[in-house]
DOVEX-850364 format. One record per residue (C-alpha): x, z, y; residue in one letter. Coordinates in steps of 0.1 Angstrom, whole numbers, padded with zeros to 4 digits, always signed. Layout:
% residues N
XZYA
...
This chain:
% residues 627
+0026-0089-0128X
+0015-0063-0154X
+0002-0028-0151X
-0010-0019-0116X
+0000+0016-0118X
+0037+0019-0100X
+0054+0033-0134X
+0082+0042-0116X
+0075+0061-0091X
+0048+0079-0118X
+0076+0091-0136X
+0102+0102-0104X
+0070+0120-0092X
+0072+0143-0128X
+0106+0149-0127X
+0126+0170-0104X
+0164+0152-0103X
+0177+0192-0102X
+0169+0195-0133X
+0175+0166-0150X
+0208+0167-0137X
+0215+0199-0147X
+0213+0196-0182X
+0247+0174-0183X
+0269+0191-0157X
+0267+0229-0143X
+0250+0228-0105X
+0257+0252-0079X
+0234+0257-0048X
+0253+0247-0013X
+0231+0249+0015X
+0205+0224+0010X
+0222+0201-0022X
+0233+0214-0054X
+0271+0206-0061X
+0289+0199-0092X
+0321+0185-0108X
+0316+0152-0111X
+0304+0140-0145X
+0322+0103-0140X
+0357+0114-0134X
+0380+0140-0132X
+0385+0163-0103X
+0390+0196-0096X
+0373+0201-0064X
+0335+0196-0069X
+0325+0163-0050X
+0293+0154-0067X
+0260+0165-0052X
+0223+0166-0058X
+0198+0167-0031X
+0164+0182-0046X
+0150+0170-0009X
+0158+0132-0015X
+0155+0134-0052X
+0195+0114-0048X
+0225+0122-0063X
+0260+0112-0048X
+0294+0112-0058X
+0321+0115-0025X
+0352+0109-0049X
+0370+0087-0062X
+0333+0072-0075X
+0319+0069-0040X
+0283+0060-0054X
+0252+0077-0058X
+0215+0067-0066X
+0185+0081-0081X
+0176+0096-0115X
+0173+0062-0131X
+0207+0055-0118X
+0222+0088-0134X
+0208+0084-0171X
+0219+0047-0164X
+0253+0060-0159X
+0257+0087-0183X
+0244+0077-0212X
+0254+0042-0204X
+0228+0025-0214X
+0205-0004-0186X
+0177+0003-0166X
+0150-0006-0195X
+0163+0023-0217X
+0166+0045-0187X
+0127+0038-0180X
+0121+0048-0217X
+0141+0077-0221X
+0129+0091-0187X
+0092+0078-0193X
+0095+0105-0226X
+0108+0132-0205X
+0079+0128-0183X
+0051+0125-0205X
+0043+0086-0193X
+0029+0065-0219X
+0047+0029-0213X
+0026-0004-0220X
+0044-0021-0250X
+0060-0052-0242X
+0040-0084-0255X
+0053-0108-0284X
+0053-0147-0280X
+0024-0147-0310X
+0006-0119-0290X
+0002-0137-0255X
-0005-0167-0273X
-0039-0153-0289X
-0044-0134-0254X
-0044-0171-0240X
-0072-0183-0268X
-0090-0155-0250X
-0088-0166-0215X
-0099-0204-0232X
-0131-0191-0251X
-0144-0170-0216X
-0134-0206-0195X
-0157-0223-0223X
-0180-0198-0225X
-0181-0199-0187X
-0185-0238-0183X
-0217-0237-0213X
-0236-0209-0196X
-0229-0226-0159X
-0243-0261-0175X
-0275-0246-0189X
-0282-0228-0159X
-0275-0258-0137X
-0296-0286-0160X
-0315-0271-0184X
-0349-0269-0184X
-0351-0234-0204X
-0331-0217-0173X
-0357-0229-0146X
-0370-0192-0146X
-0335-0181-0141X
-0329-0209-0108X
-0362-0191-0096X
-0347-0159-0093X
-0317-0167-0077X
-0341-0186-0053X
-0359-0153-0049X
-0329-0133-0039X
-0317-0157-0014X
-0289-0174-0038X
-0283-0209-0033X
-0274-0234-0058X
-0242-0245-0039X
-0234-0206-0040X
-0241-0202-0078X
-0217-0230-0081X
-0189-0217-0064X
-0192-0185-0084X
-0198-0206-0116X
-0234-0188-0124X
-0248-0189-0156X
-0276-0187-0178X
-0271-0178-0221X
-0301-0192-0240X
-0320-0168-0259X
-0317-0184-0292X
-0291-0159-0314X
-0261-0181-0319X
-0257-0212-0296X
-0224-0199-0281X
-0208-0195-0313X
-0220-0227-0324X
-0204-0244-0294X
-0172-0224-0293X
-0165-0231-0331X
-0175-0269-0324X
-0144-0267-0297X
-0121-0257-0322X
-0123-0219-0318X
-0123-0198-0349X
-0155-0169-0358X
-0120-0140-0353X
-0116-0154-0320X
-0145-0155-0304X
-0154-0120-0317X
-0122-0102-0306X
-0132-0120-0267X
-0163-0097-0268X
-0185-0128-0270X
-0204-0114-0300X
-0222-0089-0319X
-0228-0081-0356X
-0252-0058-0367X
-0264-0054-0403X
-0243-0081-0415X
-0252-0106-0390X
-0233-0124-0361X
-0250-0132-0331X
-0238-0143-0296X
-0237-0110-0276X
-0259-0123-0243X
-0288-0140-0251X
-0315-0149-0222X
-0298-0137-0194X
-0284-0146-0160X
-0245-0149-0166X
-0216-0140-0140X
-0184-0148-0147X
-0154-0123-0145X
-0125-0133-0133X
-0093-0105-0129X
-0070-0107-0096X
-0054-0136-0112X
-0084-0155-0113X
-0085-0161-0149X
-0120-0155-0169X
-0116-0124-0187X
-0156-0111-0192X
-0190-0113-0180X
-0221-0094-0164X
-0257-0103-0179X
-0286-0093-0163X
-0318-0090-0179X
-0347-0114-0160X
-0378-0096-0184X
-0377-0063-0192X
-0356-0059-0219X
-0335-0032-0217X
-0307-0027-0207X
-0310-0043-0176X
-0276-0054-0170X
-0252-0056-0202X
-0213-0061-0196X
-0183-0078-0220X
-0173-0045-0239X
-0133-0033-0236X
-0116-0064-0253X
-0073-0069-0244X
-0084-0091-0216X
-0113-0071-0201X
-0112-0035-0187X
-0140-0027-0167X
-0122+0007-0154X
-0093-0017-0137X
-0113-0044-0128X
-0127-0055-0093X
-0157-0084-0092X
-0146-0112-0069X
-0113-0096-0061X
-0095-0126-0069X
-0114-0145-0042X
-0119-0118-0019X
-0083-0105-0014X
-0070-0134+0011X
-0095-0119+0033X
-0093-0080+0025X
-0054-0087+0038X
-0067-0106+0070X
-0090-0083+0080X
-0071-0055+0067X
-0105-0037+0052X
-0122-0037+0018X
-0155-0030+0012X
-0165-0020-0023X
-0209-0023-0034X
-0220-0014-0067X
-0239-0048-0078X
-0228-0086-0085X
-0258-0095-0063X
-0245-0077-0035X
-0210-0091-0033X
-0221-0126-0041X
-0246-0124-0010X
-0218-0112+0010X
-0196-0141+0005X
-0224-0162+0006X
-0231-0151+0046X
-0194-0149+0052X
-0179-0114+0048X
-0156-0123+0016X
-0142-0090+0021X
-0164-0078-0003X
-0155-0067-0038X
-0181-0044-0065X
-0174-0021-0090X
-0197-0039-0116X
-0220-0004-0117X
-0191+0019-0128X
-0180+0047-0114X
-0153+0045-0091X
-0115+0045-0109X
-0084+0050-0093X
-0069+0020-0105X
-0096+0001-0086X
-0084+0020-0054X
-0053+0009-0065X
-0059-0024-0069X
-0072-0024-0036X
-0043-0010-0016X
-0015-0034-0022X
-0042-0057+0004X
-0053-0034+0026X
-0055+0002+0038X
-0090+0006+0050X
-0113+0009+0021X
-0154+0014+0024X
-0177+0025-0001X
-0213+0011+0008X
-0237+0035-0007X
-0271+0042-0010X
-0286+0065+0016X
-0297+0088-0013X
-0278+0111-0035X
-0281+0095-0064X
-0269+0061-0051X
-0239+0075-0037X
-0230+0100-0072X
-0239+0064-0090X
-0204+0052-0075X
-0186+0089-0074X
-0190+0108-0103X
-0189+0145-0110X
-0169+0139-0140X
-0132+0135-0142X
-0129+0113-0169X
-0150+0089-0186X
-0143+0076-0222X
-0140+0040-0226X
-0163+0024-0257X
-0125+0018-0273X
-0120+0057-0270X
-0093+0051-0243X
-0095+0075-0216X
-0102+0062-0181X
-0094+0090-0150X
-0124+0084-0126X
-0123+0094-0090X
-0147+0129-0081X
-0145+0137-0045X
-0120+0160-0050X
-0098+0129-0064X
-0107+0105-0041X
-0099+0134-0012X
-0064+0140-0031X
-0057+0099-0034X
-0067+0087+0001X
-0035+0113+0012X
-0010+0103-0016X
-0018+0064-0016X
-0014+0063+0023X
-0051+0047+0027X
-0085+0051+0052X
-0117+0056+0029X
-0145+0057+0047X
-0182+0057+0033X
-0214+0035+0050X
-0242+0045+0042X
-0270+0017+0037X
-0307+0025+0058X
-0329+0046+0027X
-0341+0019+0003X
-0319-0009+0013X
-0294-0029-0010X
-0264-0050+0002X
-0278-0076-0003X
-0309-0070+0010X
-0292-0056+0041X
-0271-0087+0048X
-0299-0113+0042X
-0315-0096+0064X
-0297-0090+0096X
-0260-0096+0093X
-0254-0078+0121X
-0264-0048+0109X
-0237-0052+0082X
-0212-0053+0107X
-0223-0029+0121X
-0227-0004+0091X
-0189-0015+0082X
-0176-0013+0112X
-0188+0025+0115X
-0186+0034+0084X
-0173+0077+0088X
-0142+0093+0069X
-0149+0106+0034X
-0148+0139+0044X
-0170+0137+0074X
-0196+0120+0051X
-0189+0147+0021X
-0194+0180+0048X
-0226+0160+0062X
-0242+0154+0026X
-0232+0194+0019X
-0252+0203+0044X
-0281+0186+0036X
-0311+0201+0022X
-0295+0240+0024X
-0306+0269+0050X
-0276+0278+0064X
-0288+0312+0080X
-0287+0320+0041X
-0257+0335+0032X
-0262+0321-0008X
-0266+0287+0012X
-0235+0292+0034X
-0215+0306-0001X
-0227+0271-0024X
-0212+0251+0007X
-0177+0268+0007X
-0180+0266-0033X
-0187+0226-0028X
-0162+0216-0002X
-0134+0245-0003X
-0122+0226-0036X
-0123+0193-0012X
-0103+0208+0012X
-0073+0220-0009X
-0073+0184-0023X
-0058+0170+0017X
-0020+0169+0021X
-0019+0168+0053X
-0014+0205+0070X
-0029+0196+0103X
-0062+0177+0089X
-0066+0206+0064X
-0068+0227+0089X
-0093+0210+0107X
-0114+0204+0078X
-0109+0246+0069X
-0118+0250+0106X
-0151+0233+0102X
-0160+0248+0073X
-0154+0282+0089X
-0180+0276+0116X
-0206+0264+0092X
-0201+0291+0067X
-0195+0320+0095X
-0165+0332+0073X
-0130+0334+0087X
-0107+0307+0086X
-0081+0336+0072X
-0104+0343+0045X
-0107+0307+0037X
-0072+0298+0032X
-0068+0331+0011X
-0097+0315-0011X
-0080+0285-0012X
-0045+0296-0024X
-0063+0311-0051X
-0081+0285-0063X
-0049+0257-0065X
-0014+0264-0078X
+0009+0255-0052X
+0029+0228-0055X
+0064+0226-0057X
+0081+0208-0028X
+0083+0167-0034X
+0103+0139-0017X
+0084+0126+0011X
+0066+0095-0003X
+0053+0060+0012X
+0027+0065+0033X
+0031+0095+0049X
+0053+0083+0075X
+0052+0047+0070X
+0070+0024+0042X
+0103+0037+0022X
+0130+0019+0039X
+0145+0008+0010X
+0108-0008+0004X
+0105-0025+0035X
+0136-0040+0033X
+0131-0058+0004X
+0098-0062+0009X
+0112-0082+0039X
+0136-0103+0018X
+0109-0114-0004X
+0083-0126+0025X
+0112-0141+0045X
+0136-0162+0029X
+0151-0173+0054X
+0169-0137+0057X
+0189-0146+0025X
+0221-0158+0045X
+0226-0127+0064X
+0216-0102+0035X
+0242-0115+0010X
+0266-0095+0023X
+0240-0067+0021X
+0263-0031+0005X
+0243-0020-0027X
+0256+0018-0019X
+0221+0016+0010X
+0195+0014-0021X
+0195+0052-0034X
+0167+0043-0061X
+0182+0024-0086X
+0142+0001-0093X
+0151-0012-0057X
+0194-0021-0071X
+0179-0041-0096X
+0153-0056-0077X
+0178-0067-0049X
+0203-0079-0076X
+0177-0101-0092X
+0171-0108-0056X
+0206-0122-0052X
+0207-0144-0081X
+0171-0162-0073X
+0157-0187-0048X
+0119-0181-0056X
+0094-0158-0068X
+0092-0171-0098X
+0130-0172-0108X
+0126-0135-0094X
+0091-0126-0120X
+0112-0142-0150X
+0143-0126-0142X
+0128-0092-0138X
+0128-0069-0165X
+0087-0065-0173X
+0089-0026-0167X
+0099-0037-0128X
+0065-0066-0123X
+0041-0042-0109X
+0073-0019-0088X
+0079-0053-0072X
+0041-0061-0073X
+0042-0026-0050X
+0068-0043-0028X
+0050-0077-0020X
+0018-0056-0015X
+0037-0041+0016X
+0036-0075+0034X
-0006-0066+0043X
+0009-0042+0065X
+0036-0063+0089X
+0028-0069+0126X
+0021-0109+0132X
+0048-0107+0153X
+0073-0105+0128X
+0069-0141+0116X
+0082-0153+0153X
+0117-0146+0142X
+0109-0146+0106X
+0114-0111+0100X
+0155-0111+0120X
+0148-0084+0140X
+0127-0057+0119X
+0155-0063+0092X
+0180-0056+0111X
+0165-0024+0128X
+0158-0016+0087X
+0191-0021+0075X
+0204+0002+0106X
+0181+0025+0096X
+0195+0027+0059X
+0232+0027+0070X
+0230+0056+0092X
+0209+0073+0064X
+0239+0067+0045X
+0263+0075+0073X
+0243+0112+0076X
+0241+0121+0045X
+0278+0115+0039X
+0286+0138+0063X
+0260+0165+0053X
+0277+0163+0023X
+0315+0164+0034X
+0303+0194+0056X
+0290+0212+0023X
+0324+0206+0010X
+0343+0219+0039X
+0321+0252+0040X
+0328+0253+0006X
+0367+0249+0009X
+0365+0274+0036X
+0348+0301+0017X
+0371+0300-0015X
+0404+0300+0008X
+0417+0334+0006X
+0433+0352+0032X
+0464+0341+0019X
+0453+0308+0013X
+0444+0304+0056X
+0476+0286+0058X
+0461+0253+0038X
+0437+0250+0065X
+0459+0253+0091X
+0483+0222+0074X
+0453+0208+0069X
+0442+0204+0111X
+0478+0198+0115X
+0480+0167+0095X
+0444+0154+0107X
+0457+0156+0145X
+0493+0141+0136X
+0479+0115+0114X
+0498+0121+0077X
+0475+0117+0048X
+0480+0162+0043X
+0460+0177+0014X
+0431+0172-0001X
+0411+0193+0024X
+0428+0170+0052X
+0415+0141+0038X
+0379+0155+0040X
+0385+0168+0079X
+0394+0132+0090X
+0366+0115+0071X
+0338+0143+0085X
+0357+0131+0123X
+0354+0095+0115X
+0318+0096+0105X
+0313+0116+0133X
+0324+0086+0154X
+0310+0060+0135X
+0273+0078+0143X
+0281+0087+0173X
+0289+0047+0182X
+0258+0037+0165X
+0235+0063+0186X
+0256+0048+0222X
+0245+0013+0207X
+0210+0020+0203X
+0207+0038+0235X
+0223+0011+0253X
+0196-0017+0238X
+0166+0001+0242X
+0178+0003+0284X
+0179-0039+0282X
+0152-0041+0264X
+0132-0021+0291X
């Protein structure tokens, strides 16, 4: 469903609402919200507040709405959520992915068609040909079965220089085509198929379509492995090896394990752990992390036991260009450090016994696999361990290259109580205080500003979850019809829900969607990898309900956060003079006439009051029968 990188939330996590806000209508601190006039009707007594905490805006007048930033820019420049996402994507600096034509999916299809026929002629030759016999031998050699090379539709290009392009063109494909797949080369003026004489392995991306292809060398021609180049179907920096058959068992087990080498995965699913994805020899990319957390939140790296091995995956570099010149952000240890804390997921690192690939590993002794896997150590336990190695730490130019390695490390955790472990440990190691440390460390980062908690840190938005909920359960829809639009505060998840309303499938839901919303509700599906079993006894009845509780005494709380900033703020610009509104005011609440405008807020602030006040007696009351 599109790009795998949550555009949304990319560009709510660049703005700050305040001030976005603030360059339409004049905002005034109160307390913890910013108050205003409100832009969407006339008043005279501000009722429209900002909450820089919750990144939310509401409206307790005669609008009685609120929402996000998306919501706002909706609103006020009156324009839909599309233009919003545009206008709001330039603000931010985020580049959006053009929207595709009906004549440009139509030649991305040609593209899928020459890889599946390109796929079918290597898989034939390698299967019945008697020029691939050498190639059958090594997959003999490395323990690969002919039912296995199969399954994964191996391959074997012959080394003549254009018997691809000869079949492709005989199946109706044209020379433009088959070049723009990446399935040849020219050089000097010639035309030639790109792999020639080597063992093929099909690339397929999560939707399982063909998109590319590895090629390893079985002589010693050089280089050893040679991959489909960047083509509008293939990008290596996004793309997973055998994700698309591995990810009903990453969710099942709820653990990914990434190797470095086709070999290594295919041998995995060949002995039965088809958890197993590789990076196809690149280094390690955040969208691949990506990729892999919308399945699972335990992710392991299996490395080699040397340092090479293990920099092979994780590079020191922060970016990498692309042979199209397109940038693509790798992950250094820092970054991965940084990531595991902001996309909410477990990396751990196993490290493979010196001299030992997967594959070999696995063939092997399976059990040793497990075992590897199943005790594979936290990132940061493996980083400090690696640090260590090879330095004398009773020198203090040893002890000052560790805190130069892993202080940067460090900085990169979000969470206050594991940094401080972490800066603890590094302390001990480096015999410097942990005061000194931190003092380092604030030097070396900038700050930042203070964000709106996001998913992961203390489990799933909400607002997520519950419509997360309605899309794995349909049998909610009956009792979430009636479902109040006011408890979704970011507009993505309004127009999610509303498409919700008006479909019966998934489908109806993907072709009703706007495309800038695919991968948000991509984000929202990916969410089901993380619900207890027991939810499908009741088919997700009772963790709605406790969800949509949940949201209406958020909405409940902040209402009356917000009528109490009004109130303060009535009672600090009543004069002396003025005391006598306040007094008619209490009057009318207790006697029950509708009063002045400061009444009307007093009897609403009681009536919330008792409306949470019921709900908390409720909850109380069911948690005693349920024990």
């Amino acid at each position: 469903m599109g790009r795998s990188m949550d555009i949304v939330s990319e560009i709510k996590a660049r703005l700050d609402i305040v001030e976005v806000v603030g360059q339409y209508v004049p905002l005034r601190r109160a307390g913890r919200l910013y108050r205003a006039l409100c832009p969407f009707h006339t008043e005279r007594t501000p009722s429209f507040y900002v909450s820089p905490e919750r990144q939310s805006w509401h409206c307790f007048g005669a609008c009685n709405t609120g929402g996000d930033v998306f919501s706002f820019i909706m609103r006020k420049e009156g324009v839909g959520f599309g233009e919003a996402l545009r206008m709001l994507a330039q603000r931010a600096g985020v580049e959006l992915p053009s929207p595709r034509s009906p004549q440009e999916e139509a030649r991305r299809q040609r593209l899928y068609q020459a890889h599946e026929a390109a796929m079918e002629f290597y898989h034939r030759l390698l299967m019945e040909d008697a020029t691939a016999a050498h190639a059958r031998r090594y997959l003999e050699g490395r323990g690969i079965d002919m039912a296995t090379a199969r399954r994964f539709m191996l391959g074997y290009s012959p080394p003549s220089g254009d018997a691809l392009l000869r079949h492709l063109m005989g199946k109706g494909f044209r020379l433009e085509e088959v070049l723009e797949a990446g399935l040849l080369v020219t050089s000097e003026g010639l035309t030639r198929d790109r792999f020639r004489g080597r063992l093929m392995f099909p690339i397929w991306d999560e939707q399982g379509r063909p998109v590319g292809f590895g090629a390893r060398a079985l002589d010693d021609s050089h280089p050893k492995y040679l991959n489909t180049p960047q083509t509008p179907i293939f990008d290596k920096g996004g793309l997973l090896y055998l994700l698309d058959r591995a990810r009903h068992d990453i969710r099942r087990s709820g653990c990914a394990v990434i190797v470095e080498g086709y070999m290594d995965a295919i041998a995995a699913h060949q002995a039965g752990f088809a958890n197993v994805v590789a990076s196809m020899g690149t280094a390690l990319t955040e969208r691949h992390v990506r990729s892999l957390r919308r399945h699972c939140r335990r992710i392991v790296l299996a490395l080699d036991a040397d340092a090479a091995g293990a920099e092979a995956v994780l590079r020191g570099h922060q970016v990498v260009e692309a042979s199209e010149g397109e940038t693509m952000p790798e992950l250094t240890w820092r970054g991965l450090v940084r990531f595991q804390t902001t996309a909410g997921v477990d990396l751990r690192v196993a490290i493979l016994p010196p001299g030992r690939d997967p594959d070999e590993v696995i063939r092997e002794s399976p059990q040793l696999w497990q075992a590897l896997v199943a005790e594979a150590e936290p990132v940061l336990d493996y980083r400090f361990r690696r640090a260590q190695e090879g330095k004398d730490l009773r020198d203090p130019q040893a002890r000052s290259q560790l805190v130069q390695e892993l202080l940067p490390i460090i900085a990169a955790v979000g969470d206050p109580v594991v940094r401080a472990h972490y800066l603890q440990k590094l302390a001990r190691l480096s015999l410097v205080r942990e005061e000194e440390l931190a003092s380092m460390m604030r030097r070396r980062r900038q700050e930042p500003s203070p964000a709106p908690r996001r998913e992961g840190e203390h489990g799933p938005d909400p607002e997520r979850l519950l419509l997360s909920l309605l899309l794995r359960y349909p049998d909610l829809r009956p009792e979430a019809q009636d479902l109040p639009e006011g408890l979704f505060w970011e507009q993505a998840n309004i127009e999610v829900f509303r498409a919700w309303k008006e479909c019966q499938t998934l489908v109806e839901l993907a072709q009703k969607l706007p495309e800038e919303l695919w991968a948000y509700t991509d984000g929202l599906i990916s969410l089901w990898t993380r619900f207890p079993q027991k939810w499908d006894n009741d088919n997700g009845r009772r963790a709605f309900g406790d969800v949509r509780r949940r949201l209406e005494e958020r909405y409940l709380r902040a209402r009356k956060r917000a009528l109490a900033a009004a109130l303060a703020t009535h009672q600090e610009e009543s004069a002396p003079d003025q005391q006598h509104l306040l007094e008619e005011a209490f009057s009318a609440v207790r006697e029950g006439r509708a009063g002045n405008a400061l009444a009307q807020l007093l009897r609403e602030d009681l009536e919330l009051g008792f409306q949470l006040h019921s709900r908390a007696a409720q909850r109380e009351a069911n948690s005693h029968a349920e024990a």
